[in-house]
Wavefront OBJ file of the C-alpha trace (Angstrom):
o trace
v 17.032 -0.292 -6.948
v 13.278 -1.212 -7.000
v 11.467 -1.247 -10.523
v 9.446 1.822 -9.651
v 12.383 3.951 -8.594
v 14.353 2.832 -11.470
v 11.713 4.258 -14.084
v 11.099 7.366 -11.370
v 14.419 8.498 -10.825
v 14.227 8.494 -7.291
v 15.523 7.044 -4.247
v 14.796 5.437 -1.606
v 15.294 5.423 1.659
v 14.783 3.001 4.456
v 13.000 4.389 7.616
v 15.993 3.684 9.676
v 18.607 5.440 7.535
v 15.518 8.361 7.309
v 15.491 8.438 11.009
v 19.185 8.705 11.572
v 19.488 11.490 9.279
v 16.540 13.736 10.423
v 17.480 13.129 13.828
v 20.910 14.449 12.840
v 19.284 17.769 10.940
v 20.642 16.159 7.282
v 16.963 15.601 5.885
v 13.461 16.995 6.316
v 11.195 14.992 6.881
v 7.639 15.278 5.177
v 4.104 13.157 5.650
v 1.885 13.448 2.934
v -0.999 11.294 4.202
v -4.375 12.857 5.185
v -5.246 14.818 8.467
v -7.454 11.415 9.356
v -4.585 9.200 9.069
v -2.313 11.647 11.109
v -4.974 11.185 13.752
v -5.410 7.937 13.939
v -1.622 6.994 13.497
v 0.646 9.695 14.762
v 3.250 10.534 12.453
v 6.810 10.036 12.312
v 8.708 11.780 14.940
v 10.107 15.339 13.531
v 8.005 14.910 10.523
v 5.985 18.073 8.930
v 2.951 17.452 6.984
v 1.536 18.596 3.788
v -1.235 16.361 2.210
v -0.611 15.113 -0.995
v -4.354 16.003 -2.168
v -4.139 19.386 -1.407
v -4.464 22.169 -3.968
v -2.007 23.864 -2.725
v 0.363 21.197 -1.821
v 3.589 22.238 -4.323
v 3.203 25.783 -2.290
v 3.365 23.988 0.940
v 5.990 21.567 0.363
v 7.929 24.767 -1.040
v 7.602 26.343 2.006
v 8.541 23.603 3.861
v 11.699 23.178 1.740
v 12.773 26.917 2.499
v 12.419 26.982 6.041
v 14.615 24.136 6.633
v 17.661 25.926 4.209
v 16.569 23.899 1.177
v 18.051 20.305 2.764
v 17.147 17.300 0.969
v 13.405 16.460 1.155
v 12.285 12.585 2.411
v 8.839 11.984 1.512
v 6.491 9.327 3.098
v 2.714 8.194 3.140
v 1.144 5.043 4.415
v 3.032 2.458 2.347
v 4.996 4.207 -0.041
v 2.856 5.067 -3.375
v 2.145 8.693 -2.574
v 5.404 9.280 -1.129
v 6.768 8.666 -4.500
v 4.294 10.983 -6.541
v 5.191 13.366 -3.846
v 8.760 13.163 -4.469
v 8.583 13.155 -8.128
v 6.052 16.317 -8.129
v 8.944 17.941 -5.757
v 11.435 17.536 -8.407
v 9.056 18.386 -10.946
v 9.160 21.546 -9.220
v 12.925 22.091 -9.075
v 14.047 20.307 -5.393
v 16.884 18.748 -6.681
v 17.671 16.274 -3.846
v 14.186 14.087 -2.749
v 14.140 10.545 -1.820
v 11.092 8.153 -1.007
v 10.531 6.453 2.145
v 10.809 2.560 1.434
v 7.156 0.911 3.227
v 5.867 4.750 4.678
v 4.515 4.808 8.272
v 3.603 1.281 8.211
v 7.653 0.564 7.688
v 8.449 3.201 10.411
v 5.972 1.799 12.870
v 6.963 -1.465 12.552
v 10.712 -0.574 13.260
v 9.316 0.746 16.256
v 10.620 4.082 15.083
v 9.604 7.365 17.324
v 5.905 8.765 16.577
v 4.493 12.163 17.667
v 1.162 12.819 18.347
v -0.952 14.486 15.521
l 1 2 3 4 5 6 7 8 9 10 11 12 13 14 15 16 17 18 19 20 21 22 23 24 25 26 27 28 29 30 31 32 33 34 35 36 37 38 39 40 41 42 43 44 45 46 47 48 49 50 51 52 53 54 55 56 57 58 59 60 61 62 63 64 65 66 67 68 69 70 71 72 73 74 75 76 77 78 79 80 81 82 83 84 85 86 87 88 89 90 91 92 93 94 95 96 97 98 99 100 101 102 103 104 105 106 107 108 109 110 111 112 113 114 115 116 117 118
C-alpha cells in the first residue's frame, strides 16, 4: 500500500489486473482525463469517460455507475493523481467499491494494453 492510498483509503489497481477484470464485466472502467488527451492518446479499451473538471462530473460518473448495475468503479487519468481525486469524490458520493489505477494511461500504454480510438 502506497503512502497516498494509505491516507486516501483507496486502492489500487494495476492496469493489468484492471484489464482482466473489465474484460471479464467485474469492473467499469472510467477515464477522467480531458477530451484533448482522449484525442491525442486513445483511451483504454472499454473505458467510458467523464472529465474530472467537469461541473457536472459527480452526475456523470453517477450515471455511469447505474448503467453498469452499480459494479465497482476503476478510475484512471494520465498518471494517476486525478484518478485518485476521482475515486475519492466517488466515495464521497456514496460508491462504496472504487479503486485507482496504479500509473493511468501512461501505465496501460506501456503494458501495451488495448486502446480505442477517441
Amino acid at each position: 500500500m502506497t503512502t497516498q492510498e494509505y491516507e486516501s483509503g483507496i486502492p489500487h489497481l494495476t492496469v493489468e489486473d484492471t484489464h482482466k477484470r473489465r474484460s471479464s464485466g467485474d469492473i467499469t472502467l472510467i477515464d477522467v482525463r480531458t477530451q484533448e488527451e482522449w484525442g491525442q492518446t486513445g483511451v483504454p479499451a472499454g473505458a467510458h469517460r467523464a472529465t474530472l473538471q467537469d461541473t457536472d462530473f459527480v452526475q456523470q460518473i453517477e450515471s455511469i455507475a447505474k448503467a453498469s448495475g452499480d459494479k465497482p468503479i476503476a478510475f484512471t487519468c494520465a498518471l494517476g493523481g486525478r484518478s485518485l481525486q476521482a475515486a475519492i469524490i466517488a466515495h464521497q458520493h456514496g460508491m462504496e467499491t472504487v479503486f485507482n489505477v496504479d500509473g493511468g494511461f501512461a501505465a496501460w500504454d506501456a503494458a501495451n494494453l488495448p486502446v480505442d480510438p477517441a
